[in-house]
N, C-alpha and C positions, 0 to 999 in steps of 0.2 A: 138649185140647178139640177141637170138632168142630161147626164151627157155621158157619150161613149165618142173618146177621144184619141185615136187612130192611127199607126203609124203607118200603117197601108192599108189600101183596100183588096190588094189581092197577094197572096204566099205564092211564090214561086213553084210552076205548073198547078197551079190551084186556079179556081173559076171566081170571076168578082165578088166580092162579100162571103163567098162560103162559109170561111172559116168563125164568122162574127155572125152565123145565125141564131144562134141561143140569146149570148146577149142583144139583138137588136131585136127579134121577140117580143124579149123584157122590157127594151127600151121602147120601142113603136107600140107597146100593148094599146087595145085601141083603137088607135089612129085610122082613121079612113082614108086620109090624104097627107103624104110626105111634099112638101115644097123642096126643090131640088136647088142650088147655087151652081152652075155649070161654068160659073168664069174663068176657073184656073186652066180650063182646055187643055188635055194631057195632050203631049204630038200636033197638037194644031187642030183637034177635032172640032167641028162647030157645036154651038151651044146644044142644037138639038138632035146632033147625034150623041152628044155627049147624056143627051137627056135620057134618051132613047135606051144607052147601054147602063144609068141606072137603074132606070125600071125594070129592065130584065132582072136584075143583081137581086133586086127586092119583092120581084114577082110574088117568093114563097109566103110573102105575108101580105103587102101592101100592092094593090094594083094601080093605083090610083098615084102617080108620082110626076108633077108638074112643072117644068121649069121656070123659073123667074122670070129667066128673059120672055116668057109668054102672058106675064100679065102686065097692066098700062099702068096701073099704080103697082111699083116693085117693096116701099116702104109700109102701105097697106096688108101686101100679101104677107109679109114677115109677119105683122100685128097678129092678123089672123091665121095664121098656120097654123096647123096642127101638130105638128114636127119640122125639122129642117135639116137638111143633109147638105154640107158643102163638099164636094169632092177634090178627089187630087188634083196634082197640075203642077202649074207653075205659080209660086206662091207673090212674085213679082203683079202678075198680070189680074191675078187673082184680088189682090191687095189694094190696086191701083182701080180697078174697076167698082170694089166696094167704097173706097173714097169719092169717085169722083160722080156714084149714085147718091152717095151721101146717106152708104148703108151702115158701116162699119158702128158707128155707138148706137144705131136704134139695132141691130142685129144681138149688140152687145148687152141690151138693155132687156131684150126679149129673151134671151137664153138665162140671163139671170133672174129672169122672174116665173122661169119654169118648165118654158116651152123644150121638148126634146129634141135635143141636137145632137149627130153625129158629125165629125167631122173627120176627114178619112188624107192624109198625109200634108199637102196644101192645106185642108179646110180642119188639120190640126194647128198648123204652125200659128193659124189666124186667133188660137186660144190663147195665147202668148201675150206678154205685154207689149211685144214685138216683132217683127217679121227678121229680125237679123242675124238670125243662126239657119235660117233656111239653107238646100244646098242647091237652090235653083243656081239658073243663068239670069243674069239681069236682063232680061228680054225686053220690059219698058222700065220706064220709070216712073213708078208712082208717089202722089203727092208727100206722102207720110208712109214711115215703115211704122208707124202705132198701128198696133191691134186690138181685137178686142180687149186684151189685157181681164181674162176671168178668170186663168190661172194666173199667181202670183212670180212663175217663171216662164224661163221661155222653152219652146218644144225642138228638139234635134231630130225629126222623123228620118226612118231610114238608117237610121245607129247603126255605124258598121266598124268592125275593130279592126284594128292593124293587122294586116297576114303578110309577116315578113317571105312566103314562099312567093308573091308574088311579085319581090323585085322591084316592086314602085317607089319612085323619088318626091314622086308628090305630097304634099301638104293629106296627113290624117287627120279625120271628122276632131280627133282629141287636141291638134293643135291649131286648127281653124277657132276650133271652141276657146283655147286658149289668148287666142290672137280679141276675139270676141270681149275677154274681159279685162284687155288695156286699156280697152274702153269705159264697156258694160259693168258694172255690179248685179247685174243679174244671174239669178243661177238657170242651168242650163241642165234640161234631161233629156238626155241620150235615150231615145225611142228606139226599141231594135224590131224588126219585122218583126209580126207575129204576136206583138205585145200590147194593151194600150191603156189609157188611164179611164176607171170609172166613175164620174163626179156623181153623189147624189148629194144635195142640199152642199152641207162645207166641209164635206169627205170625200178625197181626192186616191182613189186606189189602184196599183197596179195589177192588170190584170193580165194572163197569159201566161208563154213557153217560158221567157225569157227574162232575166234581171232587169233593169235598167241602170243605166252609169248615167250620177249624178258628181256635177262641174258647179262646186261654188266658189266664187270669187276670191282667191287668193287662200286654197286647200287642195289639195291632194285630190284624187276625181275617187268617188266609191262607188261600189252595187247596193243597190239594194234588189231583195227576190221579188218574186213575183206574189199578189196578196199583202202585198205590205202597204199601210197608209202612207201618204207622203205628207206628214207634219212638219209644220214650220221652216219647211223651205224660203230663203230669201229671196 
């Protein structure tokens, strides 16, 4: 595999992608044409404005960036890409739309045999074995929360830690996550802006500003830094 795996696409007052142009460079080297996944619709935008603002994001290297919902065979276009970008959103809608394309295991099948994929907050969470540490809104409901399932855990984009200064009574990301594994034996990595994972072949790395806080099933939650492999997670 070959992937840059994303907990945002954009740092706070930062311009779309900026901060992930070296590695995507690295990653898109090449490529003539990026296939774009615009289902998760951030805010309700349509597919092709959605499309529209990542081709800007990607101008500096790729000009050439297509959206799916524009081609008539959408399982074809995936075969043949040359890369694949699925962007942020809503991971619900996102989810439900690659089911009921009946994209989700040929998308799964394709990034495991090599094709580059980025996927950037939603189009992280989809690398997971599951969609159910997402922190969307249940906006629809999709057939299946299986994902592609090509990391062996699942992804928390958006990792944000407790700031006892701001008084909130709400449920924190660490006990949602918690709540998660009354269920789940999955482990569970806390993606914080700014950070994200780089797969090549069956090396899984973090990469970025910041640690990540990893949540295994019936342990203690820890950091690991940033540059560290993530071996043998369950």
């Amino acid at each position: 595999m070959n992937c840059i795996i994303v907990s945002t696409s954009t740092l706070f007052e930062g311009e779309y992608l900026a901060y992930l142009k070296k590695p995507l460079e690295s990653l898109f080297e090449g490529v003539k044409e990026i296939l774009f996944i615009p289902y998760a619709r951030p805010g309700g935008i349509s597919h092709d404005e959605y499309t529209k603002h990542a081709k800007k994001g990607l101008s500096f290297m790729c000009e050439n960036v297509i959206g799916i919902h524009k081609k008539d065979n959408p399982e074809n276009a995936i075969s043949e890409a040359q890369a694949i970008f699925t962007g942020g959103g809503n991971t619900f809608l996102l989810v439900k739309q690659l089911h009921e394309n009946g994209l989700m295991e040929h998308l799964k099948n394709t990034v495991e045999n090599g094709t580059p994929y980025l996927g950037t907050s939603a189009g992280s969470n989809i690398c997971g074995q599951n969609m159910q540490t997402t922190n969307d809104m249940p906006i629809v409901y999709p057939p299946s929360f299986k994902t592609m399932g090509i990391l062996p855990f699942n992804i928390n984009a958006h990792f944000i830690d407790p700031n006892p200064s701001l008084r909130h009574n709400g449920e924190t990301r660490e006990t949602r996550i918690k709540e998660f594994h009354v269920f789940n034996k999955i482990t569970v990595v806390g993606l914080r802006e700014g950070s994200w994972l780089e797969v090549r072949n069956e090396e899984t790395i973090l990469r970025g500003v910041h640690s990540a806080r990893i949540f295994e099933p019936g342990k203690n939650p820890y950091e690991i830094t940033t540059n560290c492999f993530l071996k043998d997670l369950p």
